[in-house]
C-alpha positions in Angstrom: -9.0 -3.7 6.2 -8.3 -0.7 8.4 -5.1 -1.4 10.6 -5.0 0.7 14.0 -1.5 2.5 13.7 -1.2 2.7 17.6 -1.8 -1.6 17.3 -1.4 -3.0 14.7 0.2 -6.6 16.0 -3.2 -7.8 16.7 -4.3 -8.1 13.7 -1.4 -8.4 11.6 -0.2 -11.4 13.7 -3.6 -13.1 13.5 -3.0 -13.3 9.5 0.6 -14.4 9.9 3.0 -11.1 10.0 5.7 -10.9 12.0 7.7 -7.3 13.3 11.2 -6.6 11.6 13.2 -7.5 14.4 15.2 -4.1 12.8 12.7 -1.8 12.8 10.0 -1.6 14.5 6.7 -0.8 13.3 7.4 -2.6 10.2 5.3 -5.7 9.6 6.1 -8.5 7.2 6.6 -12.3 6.1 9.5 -14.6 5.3 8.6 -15.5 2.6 11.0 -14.0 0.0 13.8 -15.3 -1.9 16.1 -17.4 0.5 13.3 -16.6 3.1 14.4 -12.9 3.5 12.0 -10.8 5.1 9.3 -8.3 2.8 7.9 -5.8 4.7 4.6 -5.3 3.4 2.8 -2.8 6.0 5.2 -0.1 8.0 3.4 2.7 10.3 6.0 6.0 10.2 5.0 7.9 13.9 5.0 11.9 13.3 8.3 13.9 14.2 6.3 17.1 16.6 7.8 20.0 14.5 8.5 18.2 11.4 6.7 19.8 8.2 5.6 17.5 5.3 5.1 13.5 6.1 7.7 13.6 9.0 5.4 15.5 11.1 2.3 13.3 10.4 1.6 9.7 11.2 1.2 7.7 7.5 1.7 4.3 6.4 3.3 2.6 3.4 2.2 -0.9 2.3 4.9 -3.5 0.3 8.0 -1.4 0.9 6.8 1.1 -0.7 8.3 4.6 -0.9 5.0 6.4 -1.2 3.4 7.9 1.6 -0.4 6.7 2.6 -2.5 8.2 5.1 -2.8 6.2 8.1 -7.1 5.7 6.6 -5.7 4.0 3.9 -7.4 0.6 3.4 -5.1 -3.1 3.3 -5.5 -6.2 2.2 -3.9 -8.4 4.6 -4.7 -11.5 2.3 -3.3 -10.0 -1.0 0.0 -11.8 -2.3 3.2 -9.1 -2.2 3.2 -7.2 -5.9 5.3 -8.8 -8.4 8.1 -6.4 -9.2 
């Protein structure tokens, strides 16, 4: 599934993700150990004048450190990767 960067509350919600109260644009569950939240989807805006990923809009899915483009396909239904 292809989440709109610029909105992506309205479907994340629908499938039961909530925003980090501590930092917005990330998206997750409680739903880890002692109900701590897991971000699982996170949008990163572009920095104007920024080189690299700061100065483009990308994505990273299950707290990931890698950077995805924004295109990058998610499975909203997929349990969070065992570690």
């Amino acid at each position: 599934m292809l989440i709109d960067i610029n909105n992506p509350g309205e479907v994340l919600k629908s499938k039961g993700f909530r925003e980090n109260p501590n930092r917005p644009g990330s998206w997750g569950k409680y739903d880890g150990p002692n109900g701590r939240f897991r971000e699982y989807w996170r949008v990163d805006k572009a920095e104007p004048g920024k080189l690299g990923w700061r100065g483009r809009d990308h994505v990273h899915h299950y707290n990931s450190k890698q950077h995805l483009d924004p295109n990058t396909l998610f499975d909203p239904d997929a349990p969070y990767p065992v570690t």
